[in-house]
C-alpha positions in Angstrom: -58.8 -10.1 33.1 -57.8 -7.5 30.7 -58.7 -7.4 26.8 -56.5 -9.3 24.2 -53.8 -7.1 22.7 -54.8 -6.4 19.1 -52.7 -8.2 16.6 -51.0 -5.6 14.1 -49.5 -6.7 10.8 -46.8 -3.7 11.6 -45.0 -5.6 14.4 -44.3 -8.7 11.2 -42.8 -6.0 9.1 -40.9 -4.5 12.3 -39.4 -8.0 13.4 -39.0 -8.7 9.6 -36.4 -5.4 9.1 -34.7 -6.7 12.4 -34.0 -10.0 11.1 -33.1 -8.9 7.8 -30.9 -6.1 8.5 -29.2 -9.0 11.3 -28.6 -11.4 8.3 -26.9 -8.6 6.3 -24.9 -7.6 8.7 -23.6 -11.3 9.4 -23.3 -11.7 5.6 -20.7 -8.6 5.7 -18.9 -9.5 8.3 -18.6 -13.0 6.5 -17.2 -11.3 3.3 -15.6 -9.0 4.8 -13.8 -11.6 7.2 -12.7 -13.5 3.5 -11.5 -10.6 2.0 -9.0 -10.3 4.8 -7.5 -13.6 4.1 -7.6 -14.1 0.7 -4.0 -12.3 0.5 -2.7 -14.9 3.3 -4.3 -18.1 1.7 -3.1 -16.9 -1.4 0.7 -16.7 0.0 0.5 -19.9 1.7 -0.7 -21.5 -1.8 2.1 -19.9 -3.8 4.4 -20.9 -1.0 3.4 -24.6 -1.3 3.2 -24.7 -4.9 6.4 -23.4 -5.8 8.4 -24.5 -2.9 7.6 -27.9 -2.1 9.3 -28.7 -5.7 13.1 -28.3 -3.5 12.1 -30.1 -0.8 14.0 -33.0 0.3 16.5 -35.0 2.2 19.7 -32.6 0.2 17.5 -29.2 1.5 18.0 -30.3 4.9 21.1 -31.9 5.0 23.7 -30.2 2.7 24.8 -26.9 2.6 23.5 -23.9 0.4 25.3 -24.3 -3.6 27.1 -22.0 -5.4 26.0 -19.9 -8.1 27.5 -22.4 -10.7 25.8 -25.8 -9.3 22.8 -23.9 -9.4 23.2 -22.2 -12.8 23.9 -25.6 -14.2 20.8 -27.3 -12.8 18.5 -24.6 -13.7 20.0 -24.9 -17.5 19.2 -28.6 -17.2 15.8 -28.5 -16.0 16.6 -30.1 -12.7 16.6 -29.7 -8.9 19.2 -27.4 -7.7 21.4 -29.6 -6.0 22.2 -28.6 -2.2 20.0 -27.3 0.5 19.8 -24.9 3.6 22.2 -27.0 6.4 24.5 -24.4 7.2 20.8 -21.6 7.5 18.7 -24.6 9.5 22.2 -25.0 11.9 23.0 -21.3 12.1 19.3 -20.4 13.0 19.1 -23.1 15.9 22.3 -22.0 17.5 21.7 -18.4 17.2 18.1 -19.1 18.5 19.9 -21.3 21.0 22.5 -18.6 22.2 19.8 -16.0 22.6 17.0 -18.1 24.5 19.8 -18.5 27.2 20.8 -15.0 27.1 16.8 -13.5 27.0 14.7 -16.0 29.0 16.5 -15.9 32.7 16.8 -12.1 32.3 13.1 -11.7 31.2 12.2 -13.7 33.8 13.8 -12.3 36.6 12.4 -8.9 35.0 8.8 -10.0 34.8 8.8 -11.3 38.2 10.4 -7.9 39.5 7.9 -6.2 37.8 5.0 -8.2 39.0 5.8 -8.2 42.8 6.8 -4.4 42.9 3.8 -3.1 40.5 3.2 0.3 42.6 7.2 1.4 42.8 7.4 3.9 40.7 10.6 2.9 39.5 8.8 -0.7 38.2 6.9 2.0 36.3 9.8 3.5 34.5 11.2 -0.1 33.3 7.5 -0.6 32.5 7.6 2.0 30.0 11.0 0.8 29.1 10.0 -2.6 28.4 7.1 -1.1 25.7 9.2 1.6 24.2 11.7 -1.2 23.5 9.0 -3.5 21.8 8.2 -1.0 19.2 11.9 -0.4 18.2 13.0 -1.8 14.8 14.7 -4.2 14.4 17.4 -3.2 12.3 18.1 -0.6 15.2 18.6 -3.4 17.7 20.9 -4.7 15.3 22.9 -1.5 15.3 23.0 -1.3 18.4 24.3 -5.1 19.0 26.9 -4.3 15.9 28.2 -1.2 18.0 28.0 -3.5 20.9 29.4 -6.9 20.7 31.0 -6.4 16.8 32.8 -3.6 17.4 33.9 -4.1 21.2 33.8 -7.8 22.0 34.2 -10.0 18.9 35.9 -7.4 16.7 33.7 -8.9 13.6 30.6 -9.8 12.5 30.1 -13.4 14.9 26.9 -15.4 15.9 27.4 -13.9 19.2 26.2 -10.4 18.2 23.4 -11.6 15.8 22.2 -13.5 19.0 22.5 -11.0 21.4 20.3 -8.4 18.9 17.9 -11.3 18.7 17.8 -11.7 22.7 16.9 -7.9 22.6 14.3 -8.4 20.7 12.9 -11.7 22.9 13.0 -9.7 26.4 9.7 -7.4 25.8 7.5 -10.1 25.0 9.1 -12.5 27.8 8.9 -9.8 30.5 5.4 -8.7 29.8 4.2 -12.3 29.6 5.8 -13.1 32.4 4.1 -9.9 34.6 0.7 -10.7 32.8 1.2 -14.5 33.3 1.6 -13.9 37.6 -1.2 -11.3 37.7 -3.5 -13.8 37.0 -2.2 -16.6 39.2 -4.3 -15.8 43.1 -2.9 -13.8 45.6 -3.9 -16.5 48.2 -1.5 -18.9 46.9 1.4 -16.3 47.6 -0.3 -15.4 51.2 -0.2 -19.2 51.7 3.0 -20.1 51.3 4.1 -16.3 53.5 1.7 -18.0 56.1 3.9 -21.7 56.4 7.6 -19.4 56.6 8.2 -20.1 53.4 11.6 -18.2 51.9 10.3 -15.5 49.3 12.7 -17.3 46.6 11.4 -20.7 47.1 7.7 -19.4 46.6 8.8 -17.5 43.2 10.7 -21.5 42.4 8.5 -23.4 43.7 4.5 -22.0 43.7 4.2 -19.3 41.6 6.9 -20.3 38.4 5.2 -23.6 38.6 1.7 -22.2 38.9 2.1 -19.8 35.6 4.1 -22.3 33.9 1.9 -22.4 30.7 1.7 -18.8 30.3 5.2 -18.8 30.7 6.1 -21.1 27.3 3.5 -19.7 25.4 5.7 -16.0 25.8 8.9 -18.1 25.3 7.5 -19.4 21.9 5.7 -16.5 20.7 8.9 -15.0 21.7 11.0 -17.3 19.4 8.8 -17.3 16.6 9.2 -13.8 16.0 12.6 -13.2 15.8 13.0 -16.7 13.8 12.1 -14.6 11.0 14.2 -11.8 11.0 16.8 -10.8 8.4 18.0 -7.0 9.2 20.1 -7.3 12.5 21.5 -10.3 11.3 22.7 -8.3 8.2 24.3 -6.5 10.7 26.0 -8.7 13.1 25.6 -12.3 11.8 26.3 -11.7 8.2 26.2 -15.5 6.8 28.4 -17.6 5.4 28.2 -20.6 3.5 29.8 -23.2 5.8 28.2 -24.6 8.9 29.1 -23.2 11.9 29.4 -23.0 15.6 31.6 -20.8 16.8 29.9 -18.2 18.5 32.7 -15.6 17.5 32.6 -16.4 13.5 30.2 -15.4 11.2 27.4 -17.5 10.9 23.9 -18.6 8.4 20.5 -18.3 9.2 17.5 -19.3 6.8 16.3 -15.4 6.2 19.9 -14.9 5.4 20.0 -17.3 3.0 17.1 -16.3 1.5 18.3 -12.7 1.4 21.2 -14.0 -0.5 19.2 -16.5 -2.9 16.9 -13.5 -3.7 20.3 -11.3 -5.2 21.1 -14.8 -7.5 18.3 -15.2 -10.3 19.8 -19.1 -10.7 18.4 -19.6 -7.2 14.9 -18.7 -7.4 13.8 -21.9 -6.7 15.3 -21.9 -3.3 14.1 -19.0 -1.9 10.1 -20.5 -2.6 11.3 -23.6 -0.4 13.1 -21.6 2.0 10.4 -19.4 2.7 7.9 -22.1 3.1 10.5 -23.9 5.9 10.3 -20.8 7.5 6.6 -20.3 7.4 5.9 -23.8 8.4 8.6 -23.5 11.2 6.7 -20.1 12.9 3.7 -21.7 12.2 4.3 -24.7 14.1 5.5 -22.7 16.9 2.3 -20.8 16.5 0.3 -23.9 16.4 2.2 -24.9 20.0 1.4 -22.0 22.0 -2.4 -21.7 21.1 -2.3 -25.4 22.6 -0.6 -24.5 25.6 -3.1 -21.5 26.0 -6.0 -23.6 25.8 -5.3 -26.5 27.8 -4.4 -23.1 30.1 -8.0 -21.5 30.2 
């Protein structure tokens, strides 16, 4: 048997500095981690706290008021009468209109992309796909206003607001979609090839079925973020202030609304409790996906 090491007093100090300079490093990535969402808790609060103030069974069943309703009720001290109906309505059908138009196409475009990965010209719609996910989104509303406003509905219609929000749906459905198969096992594929299935049954019935979490969560991720947005809608919805659903007539959203509520100093009150819908809405849908994600994995 060999000697007993000699104990040295360096090696405390050594595993001392170690453990020290671990606990200040975890201490700033604590801090540093609460100085990143101080501004969002912040929002949230000033949301709640001036919002929830509107909030009632008027904000979601009656249309937006004028600017006299609202000036009155103001000068009174009261709840501004009215609420968001024709925004909530005109968001869901818009919504509506461009799930139908996006989700089959993205789809069919994921899958396309998935089975023929090594074409080269699955490549180029590849590359497509992520140029078009960087655009802005007041160019996709150009480009629906040039589109559908100017050729098909000769006016500013729920159509063309939907059809630049189904634009902006398709590169997060069709990469979802491609990611979503990747990860579903070749051998499931193989073992439907190996019992004579049809190609299109296995796409229907193995592997659409097999990724169908991953599948929602792009849908709603997809939907939550153009729920949200105001500029192509400028350009092709425009608003109005009647409910509607006629896809050729201009139509509300709720970031319309609050567009318009924000150029009307009487309805500043509306635009807190509008915003925190919104927020609650995309948050919700948020909340859903990371569900779906982990009863996934």
């Amino acid at each position: 048997m060999g000697r007993p090491r000699k104990y040295k007093p360096s090696e405390d100090k050594g595993v001392n500095k170690r453990i020290l300079r671990d606990r200040l490093f975890q201490g700033g990535i604590v801090v540093l981690s609460l100085i990143t969402i101080s501004p969002i808790v912040l929002i949230i609060y000033k949301l709640i706290a001036k919002g929830y103030k509107q909030i009632n069974l008027d904000f979601f069943t009656k249309k937006a008021p004028d600017t006299y309703e609202a000036m009155v009720a103001v000068g009174a001290g009261e709840v501004i009468p009215g609420g968001i109906l024709n925004g909530i309505t005109g968001t869901l059908f818009m919504v509506l209109i461009a799930s139908l138009m996006a989700i089959p196409i993205g789809l069919l475009i994921g899958i396309f992309l998935y089975d023929q990965k090594s074409k080269r010209y699955a490549g180029i719609v590849r590359d497509v796909v992520d140029i078009l996910q960087g655009v802005p989104s007041i160019v996709l509303g150009l480009i629906a206003y040039f589109w559908v406003v100017k050729n098909i509905t000769h006016g500013f219609s729920a159509l063309a607001g939907s059809t630049a929000l189904a634009i902006m749906m398709l590169p997060l459905i069709i990469r979802s979609t491609e990611e979503t198969l990747k990860m579903i096992p070749d051998s499931i594929r193989e073992a439907g090839f190996a019992l004579g299935v049809p190609y299109h049954k296995i796409i229907l019935k193995v592997l659409i079925p097999s990724g169908l979490s991953g599948l929602l969560t792009g849908i709603l991720l997809a939907i939550s973020r153009i729920i949200g947005e105001t500029a192509p809608l400028m350009l092709t919805a425009l608003g109005s202030m009647e409910v509607n659903l006629n896809v050729a007539k201009p139509t509300s959203a709720v970031p319309l609304l609050i567009w318009e509520f924000y150029n009307d100093p009487n309805m500043v009150d509306l635009i807190w409790s509008s915003s925190l819908f919104l927020m609650m809405v995309v948050l919700l849908l948020n909340l859903v996906s990371k569900q779906i994600i982990a009863k996934r994995s």
